[in-house]
PQR file of N, CA, C, O and H, with PARSE charges and radii, in Angstrom:
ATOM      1  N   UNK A   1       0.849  -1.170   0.000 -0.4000 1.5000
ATOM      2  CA  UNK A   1       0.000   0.000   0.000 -0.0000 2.0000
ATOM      3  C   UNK A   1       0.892   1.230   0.000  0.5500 1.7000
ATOM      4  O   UNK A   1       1.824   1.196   0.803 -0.5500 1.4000
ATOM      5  N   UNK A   2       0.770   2.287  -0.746 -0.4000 1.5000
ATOM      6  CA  UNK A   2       1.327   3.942  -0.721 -0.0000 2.0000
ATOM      7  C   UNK A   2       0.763   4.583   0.018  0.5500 1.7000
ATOM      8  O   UNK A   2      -0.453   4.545  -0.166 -0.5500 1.4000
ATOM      9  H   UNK A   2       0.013   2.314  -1.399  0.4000 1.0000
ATOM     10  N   UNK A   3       1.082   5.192   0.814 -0.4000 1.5000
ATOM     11  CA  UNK A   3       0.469   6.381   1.426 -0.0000 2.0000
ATOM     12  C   UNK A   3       0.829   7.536   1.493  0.5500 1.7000
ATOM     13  O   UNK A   3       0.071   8.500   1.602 -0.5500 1.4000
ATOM     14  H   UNK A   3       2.071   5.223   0.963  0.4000 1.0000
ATOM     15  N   UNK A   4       2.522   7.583   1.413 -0.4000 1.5000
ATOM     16  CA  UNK A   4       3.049   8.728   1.301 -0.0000 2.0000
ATOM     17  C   UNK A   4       4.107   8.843   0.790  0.5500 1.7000
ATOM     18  O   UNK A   4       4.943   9.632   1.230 -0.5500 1.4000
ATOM     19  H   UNK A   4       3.137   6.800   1.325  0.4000 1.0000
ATOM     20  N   UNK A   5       4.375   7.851  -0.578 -0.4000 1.5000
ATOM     21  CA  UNK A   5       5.246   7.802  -1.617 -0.0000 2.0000
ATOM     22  C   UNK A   5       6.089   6.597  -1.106  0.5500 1.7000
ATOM     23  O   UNK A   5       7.179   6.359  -1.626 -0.5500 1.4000
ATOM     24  H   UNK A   5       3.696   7.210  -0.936  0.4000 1.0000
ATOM     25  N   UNK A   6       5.665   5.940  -0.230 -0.4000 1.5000
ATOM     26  CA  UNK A   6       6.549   4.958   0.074 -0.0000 2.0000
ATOM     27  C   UNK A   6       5.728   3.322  -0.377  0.5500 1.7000
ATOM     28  O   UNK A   6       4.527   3.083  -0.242 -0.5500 1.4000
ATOM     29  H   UNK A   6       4.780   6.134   0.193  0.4000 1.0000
ATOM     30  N   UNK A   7       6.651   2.493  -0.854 -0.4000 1.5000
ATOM     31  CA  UNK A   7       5.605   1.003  -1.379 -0.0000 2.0000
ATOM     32  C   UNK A   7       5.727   0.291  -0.462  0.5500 1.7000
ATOM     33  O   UNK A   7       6.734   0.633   0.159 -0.5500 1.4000
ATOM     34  H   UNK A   7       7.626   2.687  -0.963  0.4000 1.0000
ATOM     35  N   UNK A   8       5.347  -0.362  -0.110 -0.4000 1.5000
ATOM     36  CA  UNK A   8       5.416  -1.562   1.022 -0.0000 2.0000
ATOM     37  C   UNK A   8       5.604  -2.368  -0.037  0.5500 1.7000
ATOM     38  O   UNK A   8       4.849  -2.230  -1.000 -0.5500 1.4000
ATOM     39  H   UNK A   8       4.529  -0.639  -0.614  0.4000 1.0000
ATOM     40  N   UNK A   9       6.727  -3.444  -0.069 -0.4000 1.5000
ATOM     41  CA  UNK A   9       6.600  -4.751  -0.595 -0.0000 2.0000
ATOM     42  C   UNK A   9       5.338  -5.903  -0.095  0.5500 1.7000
ATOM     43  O   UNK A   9       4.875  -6.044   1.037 -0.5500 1.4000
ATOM     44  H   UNK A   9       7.341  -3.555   0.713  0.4000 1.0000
ATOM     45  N   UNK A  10       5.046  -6.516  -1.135 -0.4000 1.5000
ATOM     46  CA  UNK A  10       3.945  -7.806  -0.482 -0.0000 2.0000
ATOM     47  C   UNK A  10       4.903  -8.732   0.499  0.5500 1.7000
ATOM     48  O   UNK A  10       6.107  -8.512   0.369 -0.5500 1.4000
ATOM     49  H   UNK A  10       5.422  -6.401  -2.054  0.4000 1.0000
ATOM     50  N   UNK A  11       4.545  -9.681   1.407 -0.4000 1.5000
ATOM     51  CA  UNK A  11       4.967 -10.465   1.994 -0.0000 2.0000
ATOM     52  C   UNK A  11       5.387 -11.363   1.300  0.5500 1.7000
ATOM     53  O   UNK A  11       6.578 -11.287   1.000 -0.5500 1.4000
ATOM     54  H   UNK A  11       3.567  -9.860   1.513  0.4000 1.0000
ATOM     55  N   UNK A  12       4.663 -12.432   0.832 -0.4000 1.5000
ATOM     56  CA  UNK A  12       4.708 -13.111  -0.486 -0.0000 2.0000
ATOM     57  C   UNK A  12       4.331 -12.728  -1.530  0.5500 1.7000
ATOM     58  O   UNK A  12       3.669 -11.705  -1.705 -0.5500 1.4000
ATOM     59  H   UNK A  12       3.695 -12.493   1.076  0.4000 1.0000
ATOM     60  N   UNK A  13       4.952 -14.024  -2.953 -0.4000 1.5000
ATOM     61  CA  UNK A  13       4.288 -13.879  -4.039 -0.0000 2.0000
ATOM     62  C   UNK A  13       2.963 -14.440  -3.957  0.5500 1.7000
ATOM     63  O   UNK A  13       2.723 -15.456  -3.304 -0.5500 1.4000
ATOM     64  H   UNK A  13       5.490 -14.855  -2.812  0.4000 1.0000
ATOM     65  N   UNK A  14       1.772 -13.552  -4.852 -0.4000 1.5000
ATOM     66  CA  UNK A  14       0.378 -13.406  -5.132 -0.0000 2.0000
ATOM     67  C   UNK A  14      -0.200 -13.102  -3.864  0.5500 1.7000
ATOM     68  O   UNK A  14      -1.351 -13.506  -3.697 -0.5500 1.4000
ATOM     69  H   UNK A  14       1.966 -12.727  -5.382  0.4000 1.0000
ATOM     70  N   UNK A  15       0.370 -12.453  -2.897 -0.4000 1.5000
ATOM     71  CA  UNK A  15       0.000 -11.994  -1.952 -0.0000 2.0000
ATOM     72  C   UNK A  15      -0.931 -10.656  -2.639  0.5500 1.7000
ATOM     73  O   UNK A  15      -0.445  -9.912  -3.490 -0.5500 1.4000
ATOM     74  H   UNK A  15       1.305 -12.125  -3.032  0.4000 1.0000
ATOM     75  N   UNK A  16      -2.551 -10.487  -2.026 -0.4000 1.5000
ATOM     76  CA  UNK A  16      -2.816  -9.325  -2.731 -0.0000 2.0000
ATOM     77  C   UNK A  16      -3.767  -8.692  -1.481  0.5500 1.7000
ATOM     78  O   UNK A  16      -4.457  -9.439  -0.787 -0.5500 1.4000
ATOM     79  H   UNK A  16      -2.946 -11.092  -1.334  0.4000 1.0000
ATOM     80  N   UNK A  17      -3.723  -7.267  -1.281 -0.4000 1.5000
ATOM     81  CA  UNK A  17      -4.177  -6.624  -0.162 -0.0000 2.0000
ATOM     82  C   UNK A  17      -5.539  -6.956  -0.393  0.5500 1.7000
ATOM     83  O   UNK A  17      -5.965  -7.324  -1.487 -0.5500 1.4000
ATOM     84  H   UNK A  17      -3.162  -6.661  -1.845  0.4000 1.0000
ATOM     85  N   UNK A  18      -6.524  -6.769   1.089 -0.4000 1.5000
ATOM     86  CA  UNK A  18      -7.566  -7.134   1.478 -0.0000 2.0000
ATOM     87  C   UNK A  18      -8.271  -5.820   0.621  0.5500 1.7000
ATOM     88  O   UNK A  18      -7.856  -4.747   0.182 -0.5500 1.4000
ATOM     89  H   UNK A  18      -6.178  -6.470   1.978  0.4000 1.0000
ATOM     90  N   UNK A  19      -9.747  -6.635   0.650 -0.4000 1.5000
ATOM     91  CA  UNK A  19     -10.671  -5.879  -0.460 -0.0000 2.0000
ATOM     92  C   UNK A  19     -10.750  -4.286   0.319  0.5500 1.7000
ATOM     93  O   UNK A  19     -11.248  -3.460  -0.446 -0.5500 1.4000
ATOM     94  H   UNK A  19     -10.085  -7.506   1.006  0.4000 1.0000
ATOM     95  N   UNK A  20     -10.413  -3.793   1.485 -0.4000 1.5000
ATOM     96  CA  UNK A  20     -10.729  -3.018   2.366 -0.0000 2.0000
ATOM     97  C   UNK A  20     -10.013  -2.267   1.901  0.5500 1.7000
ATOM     98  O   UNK A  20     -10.591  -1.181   1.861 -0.5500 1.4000
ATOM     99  H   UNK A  20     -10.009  -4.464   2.107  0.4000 1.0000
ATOM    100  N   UNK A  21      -8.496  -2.165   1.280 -0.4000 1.5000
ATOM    101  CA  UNK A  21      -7.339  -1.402   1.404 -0.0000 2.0000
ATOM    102  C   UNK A  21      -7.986   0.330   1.213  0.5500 1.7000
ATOM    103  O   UNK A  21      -7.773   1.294   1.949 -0.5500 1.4000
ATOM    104  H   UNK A  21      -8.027  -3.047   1.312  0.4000 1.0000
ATOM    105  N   UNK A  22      -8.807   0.256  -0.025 -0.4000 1.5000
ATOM    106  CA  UNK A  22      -9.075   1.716  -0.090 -0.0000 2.0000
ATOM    107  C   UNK A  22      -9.756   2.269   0.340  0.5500 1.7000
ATOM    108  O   UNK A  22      -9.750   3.473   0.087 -0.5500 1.4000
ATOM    109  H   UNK A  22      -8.980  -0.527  -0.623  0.4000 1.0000
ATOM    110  N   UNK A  23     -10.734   1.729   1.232 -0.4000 1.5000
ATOM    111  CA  UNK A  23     -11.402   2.591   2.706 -0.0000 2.0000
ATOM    112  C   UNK A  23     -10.473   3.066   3.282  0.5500 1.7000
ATOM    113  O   UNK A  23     -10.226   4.253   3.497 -0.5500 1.4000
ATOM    114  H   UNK A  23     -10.738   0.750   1.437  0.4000 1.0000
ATOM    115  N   UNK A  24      -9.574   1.609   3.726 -0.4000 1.5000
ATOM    116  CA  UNK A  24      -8.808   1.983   5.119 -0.0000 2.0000
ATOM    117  C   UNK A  24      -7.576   3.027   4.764  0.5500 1.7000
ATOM    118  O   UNK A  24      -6.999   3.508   5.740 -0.5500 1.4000
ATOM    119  H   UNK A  24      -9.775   0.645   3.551  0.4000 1.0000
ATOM    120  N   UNK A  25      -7.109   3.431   3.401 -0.4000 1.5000
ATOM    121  CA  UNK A  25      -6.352   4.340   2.691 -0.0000 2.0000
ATOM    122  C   UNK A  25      -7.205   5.602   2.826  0.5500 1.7000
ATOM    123  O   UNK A  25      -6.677   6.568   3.376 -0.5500 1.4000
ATOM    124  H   UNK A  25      -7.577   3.040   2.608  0.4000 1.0000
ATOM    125  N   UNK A  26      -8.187   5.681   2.483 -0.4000 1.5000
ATOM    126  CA  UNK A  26      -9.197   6.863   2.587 -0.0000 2.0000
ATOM    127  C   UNK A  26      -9.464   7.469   3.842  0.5500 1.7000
ATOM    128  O   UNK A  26      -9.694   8.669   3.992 -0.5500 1.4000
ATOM    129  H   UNK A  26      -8.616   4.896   2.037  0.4000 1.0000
ATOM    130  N   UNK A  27      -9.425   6.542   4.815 -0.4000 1.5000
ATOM    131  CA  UNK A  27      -9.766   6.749   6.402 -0.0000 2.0000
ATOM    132  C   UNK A  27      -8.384   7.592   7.153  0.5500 1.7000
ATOM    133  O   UNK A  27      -8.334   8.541   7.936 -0.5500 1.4000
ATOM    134  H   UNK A  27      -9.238   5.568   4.693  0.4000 1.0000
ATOM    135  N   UNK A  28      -7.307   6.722   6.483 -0.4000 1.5000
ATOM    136  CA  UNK A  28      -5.919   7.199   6.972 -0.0000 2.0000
ATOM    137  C   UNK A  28      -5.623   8.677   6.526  0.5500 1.7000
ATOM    138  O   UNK A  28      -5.061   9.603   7.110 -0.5500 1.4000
ATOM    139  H   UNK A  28      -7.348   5.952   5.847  0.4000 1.0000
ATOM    140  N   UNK A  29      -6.225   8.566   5.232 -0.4000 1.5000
ATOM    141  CA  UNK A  29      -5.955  10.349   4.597 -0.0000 2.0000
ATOM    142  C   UNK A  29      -6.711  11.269   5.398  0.5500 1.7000
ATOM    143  O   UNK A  29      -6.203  12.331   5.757 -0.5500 1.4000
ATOM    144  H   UNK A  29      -6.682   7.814   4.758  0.4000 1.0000
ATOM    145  N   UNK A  30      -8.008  10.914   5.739 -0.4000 1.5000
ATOM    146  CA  UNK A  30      -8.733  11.879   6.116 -0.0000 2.0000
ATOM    147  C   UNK A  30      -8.646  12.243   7.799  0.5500 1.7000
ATOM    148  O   UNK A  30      -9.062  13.299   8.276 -0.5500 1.4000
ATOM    149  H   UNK A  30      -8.421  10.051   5.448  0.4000 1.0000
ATOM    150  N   UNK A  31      -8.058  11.211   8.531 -0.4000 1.5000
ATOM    151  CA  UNK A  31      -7.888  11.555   9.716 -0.0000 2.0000
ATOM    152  C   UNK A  31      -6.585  10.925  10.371  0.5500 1.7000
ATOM    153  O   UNK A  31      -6.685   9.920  11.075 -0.5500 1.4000
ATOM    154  H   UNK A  31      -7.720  10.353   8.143  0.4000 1.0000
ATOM    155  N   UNK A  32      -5.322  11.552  10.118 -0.4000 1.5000
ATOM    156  CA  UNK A  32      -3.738  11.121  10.306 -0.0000 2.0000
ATOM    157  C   UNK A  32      -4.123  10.795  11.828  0.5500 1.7000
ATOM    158  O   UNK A  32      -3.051  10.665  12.418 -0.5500 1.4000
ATOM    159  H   UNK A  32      -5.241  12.369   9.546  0.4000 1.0000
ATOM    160  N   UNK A  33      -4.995  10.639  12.560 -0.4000 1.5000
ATOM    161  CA  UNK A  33      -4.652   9.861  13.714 -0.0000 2.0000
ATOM    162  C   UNK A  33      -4.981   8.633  13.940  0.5500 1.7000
ATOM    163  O   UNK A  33      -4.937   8.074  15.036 -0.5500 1.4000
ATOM    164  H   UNK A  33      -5.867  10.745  12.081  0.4000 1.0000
ATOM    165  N   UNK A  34      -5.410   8.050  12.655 -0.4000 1.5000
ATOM    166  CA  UNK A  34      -5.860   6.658  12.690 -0.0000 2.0000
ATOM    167  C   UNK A  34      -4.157   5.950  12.470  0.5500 1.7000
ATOM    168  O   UNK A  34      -3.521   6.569  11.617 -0.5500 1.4000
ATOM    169  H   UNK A  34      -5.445   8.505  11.765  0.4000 1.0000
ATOM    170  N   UNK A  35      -3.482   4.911  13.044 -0.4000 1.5000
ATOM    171  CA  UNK A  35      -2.188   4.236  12.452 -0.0000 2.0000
ATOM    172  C   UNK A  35      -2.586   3.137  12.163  0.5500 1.7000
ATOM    173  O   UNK A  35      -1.597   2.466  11.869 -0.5500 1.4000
ATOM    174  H   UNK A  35      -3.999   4.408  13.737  0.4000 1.0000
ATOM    175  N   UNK A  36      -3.754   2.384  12.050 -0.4000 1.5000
ATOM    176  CA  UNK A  36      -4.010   0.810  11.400 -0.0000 2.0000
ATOM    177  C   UNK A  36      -5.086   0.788  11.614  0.5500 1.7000
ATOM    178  O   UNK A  36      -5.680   1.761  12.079 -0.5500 1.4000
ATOM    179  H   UNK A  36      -4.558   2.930  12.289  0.4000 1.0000
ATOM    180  N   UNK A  37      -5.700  -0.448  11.303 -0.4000 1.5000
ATOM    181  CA  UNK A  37      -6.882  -1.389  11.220 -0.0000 2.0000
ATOM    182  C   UNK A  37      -6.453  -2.416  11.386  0.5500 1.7000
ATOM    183  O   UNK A  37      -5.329  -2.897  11.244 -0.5500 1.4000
ATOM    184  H   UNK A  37      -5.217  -1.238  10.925  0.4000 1.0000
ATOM    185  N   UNK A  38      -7.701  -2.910  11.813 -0.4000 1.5000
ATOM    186  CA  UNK A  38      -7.819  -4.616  12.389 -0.0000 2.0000
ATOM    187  C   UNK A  38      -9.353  -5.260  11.466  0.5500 1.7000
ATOM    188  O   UNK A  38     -10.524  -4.888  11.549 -0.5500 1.4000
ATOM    189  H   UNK A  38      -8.614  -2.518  11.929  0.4000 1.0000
ATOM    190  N   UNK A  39      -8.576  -6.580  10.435 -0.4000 1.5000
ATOM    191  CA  UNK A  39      -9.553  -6.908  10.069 -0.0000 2.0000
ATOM    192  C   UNK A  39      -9.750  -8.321  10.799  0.5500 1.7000
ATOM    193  O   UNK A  39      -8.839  -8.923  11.367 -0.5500 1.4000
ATOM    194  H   UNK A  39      -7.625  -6.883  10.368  0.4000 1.0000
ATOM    195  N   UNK A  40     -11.134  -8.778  10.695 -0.4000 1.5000
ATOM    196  CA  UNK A  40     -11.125 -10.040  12.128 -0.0000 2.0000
ATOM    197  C   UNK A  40     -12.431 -10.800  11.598  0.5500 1.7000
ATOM    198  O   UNK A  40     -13.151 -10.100  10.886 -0.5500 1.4000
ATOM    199  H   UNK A  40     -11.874  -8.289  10.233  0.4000 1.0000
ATOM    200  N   UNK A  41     -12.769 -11.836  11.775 -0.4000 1.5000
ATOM    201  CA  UNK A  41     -13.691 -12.353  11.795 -0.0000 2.0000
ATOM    202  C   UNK A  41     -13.648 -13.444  12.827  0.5500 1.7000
ATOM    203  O   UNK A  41     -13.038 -14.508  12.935 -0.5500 1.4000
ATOM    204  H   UNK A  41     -12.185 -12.405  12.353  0.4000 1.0000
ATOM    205  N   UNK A  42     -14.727 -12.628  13.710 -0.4000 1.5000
ATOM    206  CA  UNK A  42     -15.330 -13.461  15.385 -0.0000 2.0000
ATOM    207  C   UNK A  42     -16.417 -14.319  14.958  0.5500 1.7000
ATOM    208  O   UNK A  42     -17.388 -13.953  14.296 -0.5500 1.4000
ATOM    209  H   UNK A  42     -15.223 -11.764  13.622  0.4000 1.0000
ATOM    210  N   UNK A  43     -16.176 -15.522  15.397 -0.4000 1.5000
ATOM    211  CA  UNK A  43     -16.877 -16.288  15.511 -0.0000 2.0000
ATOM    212  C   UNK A  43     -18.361 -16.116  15.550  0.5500 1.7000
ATOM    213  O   UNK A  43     -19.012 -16.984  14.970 -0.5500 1.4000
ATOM    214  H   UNK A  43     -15.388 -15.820  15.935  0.4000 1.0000
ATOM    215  N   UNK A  44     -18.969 -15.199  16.102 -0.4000 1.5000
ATOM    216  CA  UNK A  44     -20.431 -15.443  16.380 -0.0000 2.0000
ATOM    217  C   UNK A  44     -20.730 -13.906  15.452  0.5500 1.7000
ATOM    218  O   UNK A  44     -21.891 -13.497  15.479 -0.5500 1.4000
ATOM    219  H   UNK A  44     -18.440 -14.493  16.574  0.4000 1.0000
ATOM    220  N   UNK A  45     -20.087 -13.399  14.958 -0.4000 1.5000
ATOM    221  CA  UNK A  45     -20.847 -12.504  13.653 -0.0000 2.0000
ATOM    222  C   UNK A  45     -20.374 -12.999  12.597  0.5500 1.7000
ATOM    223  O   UNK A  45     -20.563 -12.186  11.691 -0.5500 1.4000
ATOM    224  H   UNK A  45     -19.144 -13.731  14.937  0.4000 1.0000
ATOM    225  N   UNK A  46     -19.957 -13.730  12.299 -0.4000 1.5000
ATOM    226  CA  UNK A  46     -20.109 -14.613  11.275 -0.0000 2.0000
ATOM    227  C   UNK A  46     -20.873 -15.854  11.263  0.5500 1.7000
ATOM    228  O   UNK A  46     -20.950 -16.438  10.182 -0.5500 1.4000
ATOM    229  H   UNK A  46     -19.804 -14.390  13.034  0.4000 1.0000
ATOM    230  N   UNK A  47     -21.428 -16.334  12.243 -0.4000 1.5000
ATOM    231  CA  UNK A  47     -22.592 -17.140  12.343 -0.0000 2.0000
ATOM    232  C   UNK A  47     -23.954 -16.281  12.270  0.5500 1.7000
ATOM    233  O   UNK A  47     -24.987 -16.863  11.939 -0.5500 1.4000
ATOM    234  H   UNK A  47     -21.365 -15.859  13.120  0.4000 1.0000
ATOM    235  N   UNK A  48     -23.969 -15.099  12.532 -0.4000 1.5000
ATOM    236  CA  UNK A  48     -25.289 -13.997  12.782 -0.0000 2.0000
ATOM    237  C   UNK A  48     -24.821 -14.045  10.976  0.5500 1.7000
ATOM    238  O   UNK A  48     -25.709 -14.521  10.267 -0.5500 1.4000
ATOM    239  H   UNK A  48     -23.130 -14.626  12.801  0.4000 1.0000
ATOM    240  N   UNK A  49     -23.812 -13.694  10.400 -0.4000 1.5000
ATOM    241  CA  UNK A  49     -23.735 -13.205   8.568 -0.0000 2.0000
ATOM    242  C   UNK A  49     -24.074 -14.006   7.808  0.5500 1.7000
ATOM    243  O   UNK A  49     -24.484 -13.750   6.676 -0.5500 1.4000
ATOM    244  H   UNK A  49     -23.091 -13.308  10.976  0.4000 1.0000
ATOM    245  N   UNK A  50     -23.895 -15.823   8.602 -0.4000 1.5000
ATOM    246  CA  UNK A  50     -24.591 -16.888   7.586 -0.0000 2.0000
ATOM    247  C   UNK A  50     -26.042 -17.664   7.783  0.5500 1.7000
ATOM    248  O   UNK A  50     -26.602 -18.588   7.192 -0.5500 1.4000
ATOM    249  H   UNK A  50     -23.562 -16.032   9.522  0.4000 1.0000
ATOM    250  N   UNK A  51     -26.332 -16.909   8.793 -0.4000 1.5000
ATOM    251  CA  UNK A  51     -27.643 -17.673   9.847 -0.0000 2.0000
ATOM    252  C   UNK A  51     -28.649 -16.867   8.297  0.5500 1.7000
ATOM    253  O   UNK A  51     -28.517 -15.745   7.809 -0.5500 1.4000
ATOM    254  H   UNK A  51     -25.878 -16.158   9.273  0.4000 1.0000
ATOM    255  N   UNK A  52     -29.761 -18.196   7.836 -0.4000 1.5000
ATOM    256  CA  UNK A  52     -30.779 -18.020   6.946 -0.0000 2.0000
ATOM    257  C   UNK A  52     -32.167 -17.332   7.585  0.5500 1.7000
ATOM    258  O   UNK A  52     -33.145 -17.131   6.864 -0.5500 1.4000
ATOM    259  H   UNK A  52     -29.869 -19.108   8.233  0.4000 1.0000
TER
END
């Protein structure tokens, strides 16, 4: 990811950033006191996301 002219290398090859990157790029621009995100999937909202 760029943020301020700098590239981060991927970890691995076909490593490809999470579908989120350009929120969480957008979020970072708009308020420099954010330094990361946490993406997560808990157990029981993901049972509430697949429950029919």
């Amino acid at each position: 990811m760029v943020l301020v002219g700098t590239v981060v290398e991927p970890p691995c090859e076909g490593y490809r950033p999470t579908s989120e990157a350009l929120m969480n790029l957008a979020q970072y621009r708009a308020n420099p006191s954010i330094s990361g995100a946490v993406h997560a999937h808990p157990v029981y909202a993901m049972v509430m996301a697949i429950r029919e």
